[in-house]
C-alpha positions in Angstrom: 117.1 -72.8 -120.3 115.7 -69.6 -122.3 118.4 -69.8 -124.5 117.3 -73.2 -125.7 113.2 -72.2 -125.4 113.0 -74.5 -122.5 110.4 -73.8 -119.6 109.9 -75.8 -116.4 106.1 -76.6 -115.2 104.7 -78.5 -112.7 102.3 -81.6 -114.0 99.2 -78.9 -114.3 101.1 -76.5 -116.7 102.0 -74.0 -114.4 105.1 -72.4 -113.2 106.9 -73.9 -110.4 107.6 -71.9 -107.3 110.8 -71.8 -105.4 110.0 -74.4 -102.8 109.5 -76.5 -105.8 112.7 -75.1 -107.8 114.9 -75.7 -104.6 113.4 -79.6 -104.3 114.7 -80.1 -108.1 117.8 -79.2 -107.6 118.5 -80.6 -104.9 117.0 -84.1 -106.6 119.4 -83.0 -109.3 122.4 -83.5 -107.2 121.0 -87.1 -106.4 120.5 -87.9 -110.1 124.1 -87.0 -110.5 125.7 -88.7 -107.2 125.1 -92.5 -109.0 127.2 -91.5 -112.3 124.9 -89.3 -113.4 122.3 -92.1 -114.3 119.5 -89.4 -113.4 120.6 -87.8 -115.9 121.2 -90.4 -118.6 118.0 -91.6 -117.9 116.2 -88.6 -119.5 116.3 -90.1 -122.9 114.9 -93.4 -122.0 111.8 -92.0 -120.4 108.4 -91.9 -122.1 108.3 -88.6 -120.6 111.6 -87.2 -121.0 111.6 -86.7 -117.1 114.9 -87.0 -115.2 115.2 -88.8 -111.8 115.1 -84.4 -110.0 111.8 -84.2 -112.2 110.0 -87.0 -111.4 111.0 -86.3 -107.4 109.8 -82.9 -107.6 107.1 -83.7 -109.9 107.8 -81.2 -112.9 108.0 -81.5 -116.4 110.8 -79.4 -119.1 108.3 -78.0 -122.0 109.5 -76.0 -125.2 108.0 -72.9 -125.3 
C-alpha cells in the first residue's frame, strides 16, 4: 500500500494496531469467501469502505 500512497486508519485518523490489522484481514477473507463481493463492493460505497473495513472499523486514506 506505500507503493500506491495508501495508509490505513481507524475512524479517528489514527494508525491501527495489530489487534485491529489482524480483525481486517481476517474480515478480508470473508469479503472474498461470497465471490469477492466485499471486495466489489468498495466502489459502490459512499465511503469507499470494503465489507473487512467496515467490520474492523477502518478507513484506506492517501497520504
Amino acid at each position: 500500500m506505500m507503493v500506491f500512497g495508501l495508509k490505513v486508519v481507524n475512524r479517528r485518523g489514527d494508525t491501527i494496531g495489530y489487534s485491529l490489522a489482524f480483525l481486517r484481514y481476517v474480515a478480508s477473507l470473508f469479503s472474498l469467501l461470497f465471490l469477492g463481493m466485499g471486495i466489489w463492493w468498495i466502489p459502490l460505497d459512499l465511503n469507499k469502505q470494503g465489507w473487512h473495513d467496515k467490520l474492523a472499523q477502518s478507513v484506506v486514506i492517501r497520504v
